[in-house]
N, C-alpha and C positions, 0 to 999 in steps of 0.2 A: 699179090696186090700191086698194081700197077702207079704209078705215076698220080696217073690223075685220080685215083679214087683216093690218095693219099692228101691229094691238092684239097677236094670235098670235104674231108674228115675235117681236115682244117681250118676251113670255112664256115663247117657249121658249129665247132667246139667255139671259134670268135663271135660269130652271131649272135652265140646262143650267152657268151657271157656280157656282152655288148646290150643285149637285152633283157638279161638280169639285172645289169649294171641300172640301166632306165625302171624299169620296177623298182629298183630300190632306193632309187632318186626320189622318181614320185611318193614312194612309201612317207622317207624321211621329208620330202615338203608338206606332205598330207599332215606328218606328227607335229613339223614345224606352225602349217594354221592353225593346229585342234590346243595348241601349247598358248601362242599366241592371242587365241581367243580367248583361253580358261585368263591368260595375264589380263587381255584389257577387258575381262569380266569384274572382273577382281581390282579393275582401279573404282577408288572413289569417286571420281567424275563419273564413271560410266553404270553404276548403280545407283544414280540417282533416276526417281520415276519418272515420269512423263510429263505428269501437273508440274513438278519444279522446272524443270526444263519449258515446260513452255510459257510459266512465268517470269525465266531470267528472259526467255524471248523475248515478251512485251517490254521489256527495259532497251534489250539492245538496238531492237525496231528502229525506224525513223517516227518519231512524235508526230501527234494531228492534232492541231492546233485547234481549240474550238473556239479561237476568235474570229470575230468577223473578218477583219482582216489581218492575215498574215504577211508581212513586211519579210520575213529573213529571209536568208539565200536558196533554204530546201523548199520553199513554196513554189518556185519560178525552177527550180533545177532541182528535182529530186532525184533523179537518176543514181547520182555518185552515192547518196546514203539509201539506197534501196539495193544499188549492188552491192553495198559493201556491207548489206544484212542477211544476202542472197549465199554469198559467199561464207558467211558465219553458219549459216542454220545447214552448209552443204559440206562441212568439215568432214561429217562421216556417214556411214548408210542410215543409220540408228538417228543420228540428229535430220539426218534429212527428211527421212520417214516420220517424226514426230509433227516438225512443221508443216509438213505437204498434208497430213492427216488432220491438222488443227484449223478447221474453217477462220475460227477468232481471228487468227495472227493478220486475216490477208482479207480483213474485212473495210480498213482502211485506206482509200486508194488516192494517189494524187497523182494531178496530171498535171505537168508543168508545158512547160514552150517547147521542150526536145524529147518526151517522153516518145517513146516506139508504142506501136499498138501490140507487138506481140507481148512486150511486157503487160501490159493490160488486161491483155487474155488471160494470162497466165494469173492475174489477183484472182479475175472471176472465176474462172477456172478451180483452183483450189481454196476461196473462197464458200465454193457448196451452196446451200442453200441460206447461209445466214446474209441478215442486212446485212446492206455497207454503207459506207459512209464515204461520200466521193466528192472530191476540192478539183475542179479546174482554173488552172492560176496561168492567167495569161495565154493561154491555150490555141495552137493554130497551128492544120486546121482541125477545128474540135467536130467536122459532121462523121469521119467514121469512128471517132470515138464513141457518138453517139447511136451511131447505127450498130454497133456491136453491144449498146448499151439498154437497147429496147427489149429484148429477150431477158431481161434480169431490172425492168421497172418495177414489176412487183417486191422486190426486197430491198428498193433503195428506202433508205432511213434517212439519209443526210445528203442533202445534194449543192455544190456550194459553186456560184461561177464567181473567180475573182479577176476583177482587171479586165475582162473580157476584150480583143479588139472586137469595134462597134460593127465591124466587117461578118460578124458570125451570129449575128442579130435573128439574121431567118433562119440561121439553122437550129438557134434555142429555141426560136416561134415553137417551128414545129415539130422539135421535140415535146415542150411540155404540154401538148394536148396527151399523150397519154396518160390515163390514170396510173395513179403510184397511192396504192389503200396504208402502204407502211409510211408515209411520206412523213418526219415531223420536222425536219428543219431545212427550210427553203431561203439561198438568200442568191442573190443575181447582183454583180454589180459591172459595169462599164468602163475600159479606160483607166487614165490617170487624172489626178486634180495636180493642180499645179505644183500645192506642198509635197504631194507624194510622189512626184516624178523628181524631186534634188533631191528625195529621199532615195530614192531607187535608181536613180541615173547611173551610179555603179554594178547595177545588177541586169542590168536594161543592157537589152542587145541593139544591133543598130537600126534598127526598124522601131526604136522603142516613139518616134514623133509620131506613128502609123496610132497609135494608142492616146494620146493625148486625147481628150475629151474639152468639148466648151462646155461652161457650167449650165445647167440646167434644159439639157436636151431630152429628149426621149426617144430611146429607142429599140423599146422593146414594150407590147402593149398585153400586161399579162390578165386573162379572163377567166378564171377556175369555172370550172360549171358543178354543179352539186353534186356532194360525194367523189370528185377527183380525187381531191386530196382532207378525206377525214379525220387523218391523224396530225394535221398539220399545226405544229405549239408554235414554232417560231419563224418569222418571215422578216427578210432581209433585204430592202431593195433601194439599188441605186439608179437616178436616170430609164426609172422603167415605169412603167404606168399600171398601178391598178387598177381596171377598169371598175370592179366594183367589188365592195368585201361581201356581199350576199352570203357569197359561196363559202365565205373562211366562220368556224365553230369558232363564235366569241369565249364562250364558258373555257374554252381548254386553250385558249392563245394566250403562251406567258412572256413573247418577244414581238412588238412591232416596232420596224424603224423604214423610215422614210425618206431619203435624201433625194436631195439634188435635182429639181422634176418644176420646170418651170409654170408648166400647167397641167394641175393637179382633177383626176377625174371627180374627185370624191371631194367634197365643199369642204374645208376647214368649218365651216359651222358646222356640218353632220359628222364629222369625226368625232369631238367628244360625246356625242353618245351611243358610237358604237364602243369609245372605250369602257362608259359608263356600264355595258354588259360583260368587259374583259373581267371576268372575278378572278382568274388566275394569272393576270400579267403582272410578270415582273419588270418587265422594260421594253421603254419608250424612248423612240426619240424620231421629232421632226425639224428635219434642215433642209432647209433650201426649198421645201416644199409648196409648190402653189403660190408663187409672188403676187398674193392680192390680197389688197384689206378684207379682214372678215366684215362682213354687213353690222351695221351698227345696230345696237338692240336699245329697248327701253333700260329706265333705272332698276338696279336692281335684279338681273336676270338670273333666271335659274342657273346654278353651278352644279357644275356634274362631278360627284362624289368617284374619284379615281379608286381601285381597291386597294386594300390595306396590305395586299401580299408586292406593292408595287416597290421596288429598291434602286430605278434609274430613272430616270425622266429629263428628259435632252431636249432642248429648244436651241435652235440657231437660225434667225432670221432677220429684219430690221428689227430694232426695239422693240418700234408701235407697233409689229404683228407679233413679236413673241407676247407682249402686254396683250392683247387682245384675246392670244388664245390663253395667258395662263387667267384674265379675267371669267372665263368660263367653267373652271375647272378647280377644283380642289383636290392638293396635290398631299396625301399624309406626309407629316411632320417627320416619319423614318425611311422617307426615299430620298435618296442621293440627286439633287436637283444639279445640271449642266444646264448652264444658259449663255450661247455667242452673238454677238451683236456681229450682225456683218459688215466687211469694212467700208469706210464711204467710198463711192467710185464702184463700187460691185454693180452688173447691170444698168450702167450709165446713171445708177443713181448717186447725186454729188450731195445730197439734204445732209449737212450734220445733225447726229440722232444723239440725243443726252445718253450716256449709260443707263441712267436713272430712270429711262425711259422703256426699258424692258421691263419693270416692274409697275402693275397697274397700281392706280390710285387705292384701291380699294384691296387690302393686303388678303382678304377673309382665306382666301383658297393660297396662303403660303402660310400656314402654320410656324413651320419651322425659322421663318425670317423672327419670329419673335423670340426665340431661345437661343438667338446665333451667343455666344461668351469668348468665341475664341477666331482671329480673323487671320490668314495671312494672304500678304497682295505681293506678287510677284510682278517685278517692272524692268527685269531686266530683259537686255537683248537677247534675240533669239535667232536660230542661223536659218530656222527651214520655214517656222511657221507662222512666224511673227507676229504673234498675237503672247498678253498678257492677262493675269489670271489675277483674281480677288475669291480666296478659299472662305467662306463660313464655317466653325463649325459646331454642333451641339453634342457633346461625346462622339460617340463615332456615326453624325452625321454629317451632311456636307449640302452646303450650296455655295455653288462655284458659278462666278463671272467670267467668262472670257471675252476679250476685246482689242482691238488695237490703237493705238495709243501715238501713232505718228502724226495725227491730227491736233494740229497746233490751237484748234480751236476748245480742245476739251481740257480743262481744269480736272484736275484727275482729285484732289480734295473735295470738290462742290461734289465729284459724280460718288464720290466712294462714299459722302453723308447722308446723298438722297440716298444710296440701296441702305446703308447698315447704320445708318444715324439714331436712330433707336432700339437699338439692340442691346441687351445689357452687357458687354464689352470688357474680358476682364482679360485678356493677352491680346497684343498686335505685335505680327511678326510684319517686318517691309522691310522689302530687296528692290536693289535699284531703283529708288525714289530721286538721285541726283539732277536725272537728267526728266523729272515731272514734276515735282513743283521747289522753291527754293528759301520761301520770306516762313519767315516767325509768323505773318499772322495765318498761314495754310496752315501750318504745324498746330497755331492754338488752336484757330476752329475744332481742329480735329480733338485734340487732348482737353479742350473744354467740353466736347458733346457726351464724353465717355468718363465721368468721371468717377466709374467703378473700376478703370483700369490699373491691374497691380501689375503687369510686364508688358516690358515695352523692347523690343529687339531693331534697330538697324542695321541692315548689311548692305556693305556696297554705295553706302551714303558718302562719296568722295567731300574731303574737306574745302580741297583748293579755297580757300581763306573766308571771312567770316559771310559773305554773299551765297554759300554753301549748302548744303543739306542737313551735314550734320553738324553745322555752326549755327543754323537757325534752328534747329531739333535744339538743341540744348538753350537758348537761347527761350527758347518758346516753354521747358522746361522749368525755368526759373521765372520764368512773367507772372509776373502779382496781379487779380485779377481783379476787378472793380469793388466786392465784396470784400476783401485783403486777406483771399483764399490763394495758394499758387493752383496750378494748372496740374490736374491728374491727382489726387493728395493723398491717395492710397497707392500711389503707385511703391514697389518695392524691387523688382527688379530693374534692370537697364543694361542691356547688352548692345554696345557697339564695334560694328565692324569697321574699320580705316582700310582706306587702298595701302599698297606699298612705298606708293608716295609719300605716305605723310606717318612713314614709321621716324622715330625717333623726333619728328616734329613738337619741337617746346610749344607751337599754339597751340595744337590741339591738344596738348595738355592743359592749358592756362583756363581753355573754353572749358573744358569737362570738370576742374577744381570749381571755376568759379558757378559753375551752376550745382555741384554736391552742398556749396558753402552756403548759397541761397536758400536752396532748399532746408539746407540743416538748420539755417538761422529763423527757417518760418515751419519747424518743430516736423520737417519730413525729412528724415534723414533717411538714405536708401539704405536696403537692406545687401544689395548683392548688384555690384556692378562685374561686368563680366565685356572683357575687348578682346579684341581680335586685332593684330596688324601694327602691333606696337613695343616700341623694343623698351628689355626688362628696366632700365635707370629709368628709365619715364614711369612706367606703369610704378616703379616703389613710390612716387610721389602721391598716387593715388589712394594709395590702401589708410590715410587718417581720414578719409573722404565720406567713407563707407563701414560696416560691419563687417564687408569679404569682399575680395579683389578678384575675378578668373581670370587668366591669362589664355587667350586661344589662340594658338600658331595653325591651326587647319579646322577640320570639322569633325574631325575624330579623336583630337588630342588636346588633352588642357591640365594647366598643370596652376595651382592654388598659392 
C-alpha cells in the first residue's frame, strides 16, 4: 500500500465522520423543534382557541369611533396605533394566521393625512368579503384612495369623510355616483369651523389654514338617484348640498343632520314633512342651514307630529328661525332638545335677538318645556368655544340653550324667565353669574317667579363686596315681599361657592348669618347649607344658622 492510497483511506474515514457529525446535528435540532413545539403547545397562552384570541383582538385594535366627529389624535394620524396592532397580531405564525384569517378584525378602516395606500390594500385585502366601515379624516390626496376603493363599493357599510380639504371636492363628486346597495351611514363634512381649528391647532400640520372653511359654503352638490343607496339610516352633512331627499327611504332614516349650507336646496318649510314620514328617526339636527325666514303662515298651522322613537333634536340658527321652525313641529316630551342662538355679528348680521326669542309664542309643540323642575345655567368662561349653556331638565330629559353672552345688551335674568319662567322649578344650579347680572332685584325676580324652589346652588358667584353676586343672592334671599312672605319659602337647601379670595373673609360671613337669621325669624329656617371656599373658624360660626353645615374644599370632597 502506497503513500497515497493511505492519504485516501484518510480522507474518506474524515469525511465520512464530518458527515455523520452534520446528520446528527440536524437529527438533534430536528428533536430540539419537535420538543419545543410539544413545550409551546403546552403553554396556556397558546391553547387558547381562535374565537378567544380574536376577541382579545378587537380590544387591542385601534377603536372606530362612531361619532360624527372625531377630534383625538388617531383620527388625523392612525398610522402609529395600527402599526403597533400590526405588530401584536404578528408575534407568532399561529397569531398571525388567526388575524390574516379573521375578515371582522380589518373591517374598520381609517384614513388619516399620512396613511400609505399599500397599507390600505392590505385592510381590503384581508378584509374578504365582509362590509366595512371607512373614516377619511383630513385626508390628501384621497382620489387613489378612492380609485382602489370602487372594486369593493358594494360592501361599504359605513363611509365617513372628515374635515375634508375643500380641494378634494370633485374627487368625492365623483366617487359617490356609484351605487353602494349596503350603504347605511353616510356623513361628508368640509374643513375646519373656527372653534375646531384652536381645538386641533396642535394636531394640524402646517398646511392646516389650506382647510379652514368660511361659514356656510357649499361645496359639494350631493343627488342620490333611486335605489343608490337603499339601506341608507343615517346621513351626515356639512357644507354640502342636498339636492333633493326624493331619493332617501323616510321609513328607515334614524339620523339626519344638517349644517352649515347657506343656501339650502330643500325649503325649510318642506322639511318638516318629510320628517313627518321619518317614523324611525332618532336624530336631528339643523344648523346653520338655509339663512332665510320660513314664509309666514296663517294662525294656527298645521304642526307636524316628529316620531316618538325621536331622542335628539338640534337647532342652531337666529332665534326667530329656530322659533319658526320649532312653531311647525311637535317635538316629544322624551327627546333631548339642543337649541343655539347664533352669535350677533355672524353673517354681517349685527340685530340683537332676545334668547327668549328662539322659543315660539305658542309653546303646543315643546311639551317638555312644561315638566322642566330641574335647571342649571352655566356662565362661566370658556377657552374654545365661547358660548354658554341653560340645562332643563325633566328626570333624564333635557332641553338645553346654548348662547353667547358677551353682548352687553342682553339681561340674562329677563332672557332666562322668558324660556323657563313657568316651569315648576324645584333646583337651580348657576355658575358664573358674577360677571351677568349683579342687583337684589335680578336675583328676586328670579326667586319670586319660582316659588316651588327647594335647592338653590351658587358657584363662582365672586363676593368682592356687597355690589356682588353673591351679596345680592343672599340679600335677595331674605327680601320680604309685599304679601310679608320672603322669597323662595320652601326653599331648603343652599349651596355656595366663594372664590379663594374671599376665604376666611368675616363679610361674607356676616352676609350669609344675616340672611339664615331672616329667614329663621320669618319661620323658614334652612335645612342644609353647604360652602365651598371658606376656611373652618368661619364656616363653625355658621352651623347655629342651619340644621347642617357642608364644608367643600373641591368637587369630590366634603367633609360635615
Amino acid at each position: 500500500i502506497g503513500p497515497y492510497s493511505m492519504e485516501t483511506n484518510a480522507y474518506e474515514r474524515i469525511s465520512s465522520a464530518y458527515h455523520g457529525l452534520l446528520q446528527e446535528r440536524e437529527h438533534l435540532e430536528c428533536r430540539i423543534r419537535e420538543t419545543a413545539s410539544i413545550l409551546n403547545t403546552m403553554s396556556p397562552i397558546n391553547r387558547l382557541p381562535a374565537e378567544v384570541l380574536v376577541h382579545i383582538y378587537t380590544y387591542v385594535k385601534p377603536s372606530f369611533q362612531d361619532d360624527e366627529f372625531d377630534y383625538t389624535t388617531y383620527a388625523f394620524y392612525p398610522e402609529r396605533e395600527v402599526a403597533a396592532w400590526l405588530s401584536f397580531v404578528g408575534v407568532c405564525r399561529s397569531w398571525r394566521t388567526v388575524a390574516c384569517t379573521t375578515p371582522l378584525l380589518w373591517r374598520d378602516i381609517r384614513i388619516g393625512k399620512r396613511t400609505k395606500l399599500p397599507l390600505f390594500r392590505l385592510f381590503l385585502l384581508y378584509s374578504g368579503h365582509a362590509d366595512v366601515n371607512i373614516t377619511f379624516s383630513g385626508t390628501r390626496p384621497i382620489r387613489p384612495f378612492l380609485e382602489e376603493l370602487v372594486d369593493h363599493v358594494s360592501r361599504i357599510r359605513k363611509l365617513s369623510f372628515q374635515m375634508l380639504p375643500t380641494s378634494r371636492a370633485q374627487d368625492l363628486s365623483d366617487f359617490l355616483h356609484h351605487d353602494m346597495p349596503r350603504l347605511g351611514d353616510l356623513s361628508i363634512t368640509f374643513g375646519l369651523l373656527d372653534w375646531e381649528f384652536k381645538l386641533l391647532e396642535t394636531l394640524d400640520d402646517d398646511d392646516a389654514a389650506q382647510i379652514a372653511l368660511e361659514d356656510g359654503l357649499s361645496f359639494l352638490r350631493l343627488a342620490p338617484q333611486e335605489g343608490q343607496f337603499p339601506r341608507l339610516t343615517r346621513l351626515n352633512l356639512r357644507n354640502v348640498e342636498l339636492v333633493t331627499s326624493m331619493a332617501l327611504n323616510p321609513s328607515i332614516l334614524t339620523q339626519l343632520v344638517l349644517r352649515n349650507l347657506r343656501t339650502a336646496p330643500i325649503s325649510l318649510s318642506d322639511l318638516p314633512e318629510f320628517l313627518e314620514k321619518c317614523h324611525s328617526l332618532r336624530k336631528f339636527a339643523l344648523e346653520s342651514y338655509g339663512n332665510h325666514r320660513i314664509p309666514s303662515v296663517a294662525h294656527n298651522p298645521r304642526r307636524v307630529q316628529l316620531s316618538p322613537t325621536l331622542r335628539w333634536f338640534g337647532l342652531q340658527d337666529w332665534g326667530v328661525d329656530v322659533a319658526a321652525f320649532l312653531s311647525k313641529v311637535v317635538v316629544p316630551a322624551t327627546t333631548k332638545y339642543v337649541l343655539l342662538t347664533k352669535l350677533p355679528g355672524d353673517d354681517g348680521h349685527l340685530e340683537f335677538t332676545p334668547l327668549s326669542a328662539c322659543i315660539p309664542q305658542d309653546r303646543a309643540g315643546l311639551p317638555l318645556l312644561d315638566k322642566i323642575n330641574k335647571v342649571d345655567m352655566d356662565l362661566r368662561e370658556r377657552n374654545w368655544d365661547d358660548r354658554h349653556t341653560i340645562r332643563g331638565f325633566c328626570g333624564g330629559h333635557l332641553f338645553s340653550i346654548e348662547f353667547d353672552l358677551d353682548d352687553l345688551r342682553m339681561d340674562i335674568a329677563k332672557e332666562f324667565l322668558g324660556v323657563f319662567g313657568d316651569c315648576p322649578i324645584t333646583e337651580l344650579n348657576i355658575a358664573g353669574v358674577g360677571s351677568a347680572w349683579a342687583t337684589a332685584a335680578q336675583w328676586t325676580r328670579i326667586l319670586q317667579r319660582f316659588s316651588l324652589l327647594k335647592s338653590l346652588a351658587a358657584d363662582n358667584c365672586y363676593f368682592w363686596g356687597s355690589a356682588h353676586a353673591s351679596a345680592t343672592l343672599l340679600l335677595a334671599l331674605a327680601t320680604v315681599q309685599a304679601d310679608g312672605t320672603v322669597t323662595s319659602p320652601d326653599l331648603q337647601v343652599l349651596s355656595l361657592a366663594f372664590a379663594e379670595r374671599d376665604n376666611d373673609n368675616a363679610e361674607v360671613v356676616q352676609a350669609v348669618i344675616a340672611c339664615l337669621e331672616a329667614r329663621a325669624a320669618m319661620g323658614h329656617r334652612l335645612s342644609k347649607l353647604r360652602v365651598r371656599g371658606m376656611g373652618r373658624s368661619l364656616v363653625s360660626k355658621l352651623c347655629p344658622h342651619a340644621d347642617s353645615v357642608e364644608v367643600y374644599y373641591d368637587t369630590d370632597r366634603s367633609n360635615n
